[in-house]
N, C-alpha and C positions, 0 to 999 in steps of 0.2 A: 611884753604884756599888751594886749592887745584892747580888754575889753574890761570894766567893773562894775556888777551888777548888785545891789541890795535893793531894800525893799522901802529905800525915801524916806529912812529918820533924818533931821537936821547934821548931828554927827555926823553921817554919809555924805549928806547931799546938799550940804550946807553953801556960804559966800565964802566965807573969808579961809577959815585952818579944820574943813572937815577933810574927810578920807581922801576924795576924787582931786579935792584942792592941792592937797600936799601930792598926790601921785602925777598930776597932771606938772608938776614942777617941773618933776623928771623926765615927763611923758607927756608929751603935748600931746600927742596926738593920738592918745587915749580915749575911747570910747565908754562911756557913763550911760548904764543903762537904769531906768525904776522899772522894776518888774513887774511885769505885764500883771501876772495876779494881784499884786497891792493893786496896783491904780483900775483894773475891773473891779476890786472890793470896796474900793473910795467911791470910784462913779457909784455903785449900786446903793452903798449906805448914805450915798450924797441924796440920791432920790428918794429912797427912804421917809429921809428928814425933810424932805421939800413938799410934800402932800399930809396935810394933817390926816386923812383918813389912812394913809396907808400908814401911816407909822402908829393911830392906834390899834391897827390888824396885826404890827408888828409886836406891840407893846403886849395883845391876845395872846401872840407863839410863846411869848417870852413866862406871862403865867401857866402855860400847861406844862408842866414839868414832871417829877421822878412821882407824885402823889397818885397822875392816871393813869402807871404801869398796871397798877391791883386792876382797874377797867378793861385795859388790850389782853390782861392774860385771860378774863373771862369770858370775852369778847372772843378767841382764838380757840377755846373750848366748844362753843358754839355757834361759829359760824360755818356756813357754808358753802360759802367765795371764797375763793384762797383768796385771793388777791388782800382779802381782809386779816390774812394770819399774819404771823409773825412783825406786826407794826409795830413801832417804840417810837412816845414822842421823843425828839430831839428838842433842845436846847438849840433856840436858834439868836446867834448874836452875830455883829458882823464882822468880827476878827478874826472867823473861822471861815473858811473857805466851804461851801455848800453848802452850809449849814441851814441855811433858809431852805434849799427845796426841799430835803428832806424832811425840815418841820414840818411846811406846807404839806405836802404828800400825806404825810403820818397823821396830821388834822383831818386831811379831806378823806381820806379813808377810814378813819375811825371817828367821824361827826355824830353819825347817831347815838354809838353808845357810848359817847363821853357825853351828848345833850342826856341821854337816859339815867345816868351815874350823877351827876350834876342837879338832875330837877330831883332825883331822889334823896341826895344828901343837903339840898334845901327843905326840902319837904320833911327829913325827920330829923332836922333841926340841928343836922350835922354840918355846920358851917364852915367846912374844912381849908385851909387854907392850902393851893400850892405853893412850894416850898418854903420860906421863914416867914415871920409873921408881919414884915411889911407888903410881901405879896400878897396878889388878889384875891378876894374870898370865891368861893363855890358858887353864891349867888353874883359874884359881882360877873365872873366868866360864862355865867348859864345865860344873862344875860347879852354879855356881849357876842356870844356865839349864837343867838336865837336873833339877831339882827341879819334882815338880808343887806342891808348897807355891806359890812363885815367880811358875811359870806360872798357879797360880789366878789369882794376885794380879795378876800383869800384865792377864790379859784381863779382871778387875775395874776396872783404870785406864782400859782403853779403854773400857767401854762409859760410865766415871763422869766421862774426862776429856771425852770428847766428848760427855757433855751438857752438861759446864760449856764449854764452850770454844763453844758455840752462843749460851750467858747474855755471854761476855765479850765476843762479836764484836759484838753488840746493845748493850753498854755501850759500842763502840766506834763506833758510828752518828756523824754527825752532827747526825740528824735526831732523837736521845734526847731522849723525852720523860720528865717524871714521871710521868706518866701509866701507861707500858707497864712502868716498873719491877715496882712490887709483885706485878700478876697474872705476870709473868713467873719473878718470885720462887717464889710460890704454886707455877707450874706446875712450877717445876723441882726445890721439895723435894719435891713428891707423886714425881715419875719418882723420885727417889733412895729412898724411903720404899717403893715398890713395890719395887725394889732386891733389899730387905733380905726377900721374902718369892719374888718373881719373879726367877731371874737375865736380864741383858740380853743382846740379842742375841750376843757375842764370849764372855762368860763362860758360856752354854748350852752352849758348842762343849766346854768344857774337858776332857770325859771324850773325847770322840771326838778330839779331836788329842792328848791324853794318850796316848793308847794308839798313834797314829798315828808321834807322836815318843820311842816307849817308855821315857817318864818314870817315874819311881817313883809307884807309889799305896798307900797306908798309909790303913786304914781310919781309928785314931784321929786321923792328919795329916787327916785330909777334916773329920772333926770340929772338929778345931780352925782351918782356916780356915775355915769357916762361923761360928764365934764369930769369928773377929777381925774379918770383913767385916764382918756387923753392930755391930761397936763402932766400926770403923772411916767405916761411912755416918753413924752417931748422931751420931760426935763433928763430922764434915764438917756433916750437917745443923745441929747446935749451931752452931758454928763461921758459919755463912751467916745461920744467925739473928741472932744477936749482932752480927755483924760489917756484915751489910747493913742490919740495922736502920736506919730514914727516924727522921731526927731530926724534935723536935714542929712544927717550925716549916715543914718541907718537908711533913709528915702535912696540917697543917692549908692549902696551899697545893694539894696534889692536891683539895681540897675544891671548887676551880673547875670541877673536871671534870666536868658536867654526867652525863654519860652515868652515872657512878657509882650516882644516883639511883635506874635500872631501871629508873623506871615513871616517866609523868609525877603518878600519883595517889599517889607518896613524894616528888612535888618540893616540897610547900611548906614542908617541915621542914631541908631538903636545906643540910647547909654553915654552919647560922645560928651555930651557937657555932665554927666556924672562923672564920667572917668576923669575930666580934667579937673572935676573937686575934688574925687579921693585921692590922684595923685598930688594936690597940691596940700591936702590934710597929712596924709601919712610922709610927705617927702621926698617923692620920687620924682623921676625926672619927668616933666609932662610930655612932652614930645616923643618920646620913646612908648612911653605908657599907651597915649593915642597911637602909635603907629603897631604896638603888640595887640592891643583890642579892634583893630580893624582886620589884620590878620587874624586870630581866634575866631572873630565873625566870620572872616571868610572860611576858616575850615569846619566852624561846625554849623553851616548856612546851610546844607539839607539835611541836619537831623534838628535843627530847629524847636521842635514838637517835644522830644525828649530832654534837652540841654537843661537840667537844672545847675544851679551854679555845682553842686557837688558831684553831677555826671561830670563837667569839665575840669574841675579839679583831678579827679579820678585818671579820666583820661589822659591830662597832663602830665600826671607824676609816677601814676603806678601802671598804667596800661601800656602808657609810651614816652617812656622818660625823658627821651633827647627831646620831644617836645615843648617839655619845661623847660628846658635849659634855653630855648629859644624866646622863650617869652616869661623871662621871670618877675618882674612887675606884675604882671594880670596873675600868674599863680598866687605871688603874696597879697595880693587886693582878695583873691578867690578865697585864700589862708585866714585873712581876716574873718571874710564872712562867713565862714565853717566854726571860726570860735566866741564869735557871737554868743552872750549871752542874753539872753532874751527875757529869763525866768528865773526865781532862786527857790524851784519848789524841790528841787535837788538835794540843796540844800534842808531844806523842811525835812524832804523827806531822810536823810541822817539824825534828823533830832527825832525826828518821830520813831527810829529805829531804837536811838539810844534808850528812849525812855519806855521801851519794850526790855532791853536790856538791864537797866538799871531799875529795880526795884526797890519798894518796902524790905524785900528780905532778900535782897542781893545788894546793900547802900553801899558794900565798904571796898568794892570790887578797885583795884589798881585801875589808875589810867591806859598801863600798856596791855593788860587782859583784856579791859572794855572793848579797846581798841581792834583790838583780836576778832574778839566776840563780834564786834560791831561790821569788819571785814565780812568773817562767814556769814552771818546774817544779811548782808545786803550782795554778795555774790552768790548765795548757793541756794536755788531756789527748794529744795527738800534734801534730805539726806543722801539718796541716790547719786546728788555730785558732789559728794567727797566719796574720797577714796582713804574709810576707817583702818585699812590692812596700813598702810602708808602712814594714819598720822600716829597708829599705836607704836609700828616699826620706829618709827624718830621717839615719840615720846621714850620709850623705854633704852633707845642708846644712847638718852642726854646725859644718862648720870644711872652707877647701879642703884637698883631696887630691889630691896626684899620684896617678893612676891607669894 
């Protein structure tokens, strides 16, 4: 076992007698990973709660709920921008992974005629509440939607949720490498760091739909959100730093990754006091380790540009076998970082299959049919791959049947 990934409850990821504690007994040299998606969700709702404005644009997403469907359907009837069809608010909370852009999104697209549906059910005295009766009233939301404070703020989310929500779909790959993590990282606080100086496409619009949705504009209010945005990108960027940070053992483990090098004339220095810590973490002999990783360097020194740690693996064991056999150290350091776990949306995504599976009127289903069900559902992408002729031939010679 190489690696253990959840998603940083205490049980897990605890001091004294959590999971990684009792594993690591047996397994020193066990790799403990928090999955990337928890800790982008932590920084994000960390930031959230650190700007008072933003967290009551948040508190806005959270009153518009299942009550302003009757609005988007009539809304979808006559309009004449698609772009405006088929909207649904979302419930945006931050235990749910995207949940925020797509609020955002579904707001800013359907602004007008939820301000329109809102000033009309104040106006004939319809004080309707979204969803149970401690949530917000109609007047309290027509309100805080007819603020340009608000509206700043809001098409600030979208343009900051939908660069994050590009970084999580990417931690939700199956094919995540560590590789792609850090530059990925890099590229996405530079976008938010330009942010703070350049506004993003949705938040440029904001004087020209201000005016369009004749919101209030107060000079020293413009002032003061342009301070809180920027306190509010720093603290998000902090927040990503801190929180993403590649612990030393995964740092030194991206050290495989040739290409890193740049040039073949930086490769001969390339990884040497990495490789002396992963051989000295997992147990191998260092000296030999150093001397297979200098050799490996030297033969894949002109393809340099290509070498991902899993082209060299590749190469190693299935392309040219006796190769491996030459340097088995660097294969099993290479071994590790191929099973890297990085992310537990894998995981996620089996529960989110289950409960496709198991419904209201399917509760009573056995464990080992679910299981079944839950296989072909997450292998077979439409009916066309399976092969019906085949599983009716087995059904029917398990046992006779009257037919």
């Amino acid at each position: 076992m190489t690696c253990f990934a959840s998603d940083g409850p205490a049980v897990m990821t605890g001091k004294r007698n959590d999971v990684v504690a009792q594993l690591k007994r047996d397994n020193p040299a066990l790799i403990d990973v928090h999955s990337v998606n928890h800790r982008l969700q932590l920084a994000v709702s960390s930031a959230f709660k650190s700007v008072t404005e933003i967290e009551s644009v948040d508190e806005m997403l959270m009153g518009l709920l299942t009550q302003m469907q009757t609005v988007i359907r009539e809304m979808e009837n006559t309009a004449d921008d698609k772009d405006t069809c088929n909207v649904t608010i979302k419930k945006a909370v931050h235990t749910r992974w995207l949940s925020h852009e797509k609020a955002d999104h579904a707001v800013r697209r359907s602004y007008p005629a939820t301000l329109a549906d809102l000033e009309n059910a104040v106006g004939m005295g319809n004080d309707k509440r979204a969803g149970d009766k401690q949530s917000v009233t109609a007047e309290g939301l027509y309100k805080q939607m007819m603020s340009y404070q608000n509206f700043y703020f809001a098409l600030l989310l979208c343009d900051v949720c939908s660069l994050l929500s590009g970084l999580t779909k990417m931690f939700e790959r199956r094919d995540l490498d560590l590789s792609v993590v850090e530059p990925q990282m890099r590229s996405s606080l530079a976008s938010l760091k330009k942010m703070k100086e350049k506004p993003g496409p949705y938040l440029s619009r904001v004087d020209q739909l201000g005016e369009q949705y004749n919101l209030e504009k107060v000079g020293s209010r413009r002032t003061d959100v342009s301070r809180s945005k920027t306190l509010f990108l720093d603290k998000l960027m902090e927040n990503l730093e801190q929180r993403l940070k590649v612990t030393p053992i995964l740092t030194s483990l991206s050290a495989l990754d040739l290409r890193k090098a740049g040039d073949s004339s930086f490769l001969t220095f390339h990884g040497d006091a990495e490789i002396t810590e992963l051989a000295e973490h997992f147990g191998l002999d260092v000296e030999k380790t150093q001397l297979e990783w200098s050799q490996v360097k030297e033969l894949f020194a002109e393809e340099v540009d290509t070498c991902s740690p899993s082209t060299v693996l590749k190469t190693l064991t299935s392309l040219k076998p006796q190769l491996g056999d030459l340097y088995p150290n660097i294969v099993k350091l290479l071994s590790i970082h191929a099973t890297v776990i990085l992310s537990t949306s894998e995981v996620e995504r089996v529960f989110s299959h289950v409960k496709l599976i198991v419904t209201d009127h399917r509760n009573r289903l056995k464990i080992d049919i679910c299981t079944k069900l839950l296989m072909v559902s997450m292998n077979a992408k439409s009916s066309a791959d399976i092969d019906l002729r085949k599983c009716v031939a087995k059904f029917l010679a398990s046992t006779k049947r009257r037919l």
